[in-house]
N, C-alpha and C positions, 0 to 999 in steps of 0.2 A: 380448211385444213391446209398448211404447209408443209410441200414435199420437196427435198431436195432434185435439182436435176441431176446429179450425178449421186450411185449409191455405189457401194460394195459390194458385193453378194455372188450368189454360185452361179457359175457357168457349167451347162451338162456337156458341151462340146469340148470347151477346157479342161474340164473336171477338175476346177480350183475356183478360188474366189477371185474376182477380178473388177474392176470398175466399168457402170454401166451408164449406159444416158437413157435417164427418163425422160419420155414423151407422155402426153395424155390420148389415149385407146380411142378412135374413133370407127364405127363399123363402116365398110362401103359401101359404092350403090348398088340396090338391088338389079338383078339380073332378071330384064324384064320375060326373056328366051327359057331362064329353067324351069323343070316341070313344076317344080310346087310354088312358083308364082301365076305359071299360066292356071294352074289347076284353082287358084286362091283367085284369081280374076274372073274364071268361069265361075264361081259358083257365086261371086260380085255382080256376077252381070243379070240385069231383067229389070224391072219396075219391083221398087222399093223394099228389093232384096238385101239381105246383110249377112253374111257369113256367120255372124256371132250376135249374140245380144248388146244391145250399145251399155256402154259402161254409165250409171244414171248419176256416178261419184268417185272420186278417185280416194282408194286407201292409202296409198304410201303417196309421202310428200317427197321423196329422192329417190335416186337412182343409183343404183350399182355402178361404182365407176372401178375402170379398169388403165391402168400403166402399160404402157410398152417399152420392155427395157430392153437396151441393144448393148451385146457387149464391144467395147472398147479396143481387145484383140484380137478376136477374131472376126465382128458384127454377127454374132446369132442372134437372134430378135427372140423373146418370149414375154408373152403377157400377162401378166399378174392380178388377181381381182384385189382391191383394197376395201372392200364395200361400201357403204353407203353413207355418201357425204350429199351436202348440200355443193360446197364449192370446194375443187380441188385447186391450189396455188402453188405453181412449181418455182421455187426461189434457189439463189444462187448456193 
């Protein structure tokens, strides 16, 4: 799919519509120090333990993909879901 980089739309800080730059949503790295990753590594750990059952087939062929729009006057940032594409393309 093709998304414009730049859209229109509401700003909650503005409280009007104003022009915004689309980005494509990328989540960060995990935090190896918080508790529900140490808690999710301890119960990883020992001889040929797994947390969950292993997945033996995958249902859904896409992903949820998500936009970060930053507005243009004042830079508030909020992210938007567009759901599920195969590929998103941000054109002029």
């Amino acid at each position: 799919m093709k998304f414009p980089k730049v859209i229109r739309t509401f700003c909650p800080r503005c409280n009007t519509h104003t022009e915004h730059s689309v980005s494509i949503y990328s989540h960060g790295k995990r935090r190896t120090l918080a508790e529900g990753q140490r808690r999710y590594l301890r119960k990883c750990e020992g001889y040929g333990s797994s947390r969950k059952p292993r997945q033996k087939f995958f249902a859904k062929t896409t992903k949820k993909i998500a936009v970060k729009l930053q507005c243009k006057v004042c830079g508030y940032i909020l992210v938007r879901s567009i759901g599920r594409l195969k590929k998103l393309e941000l054109v002029k």
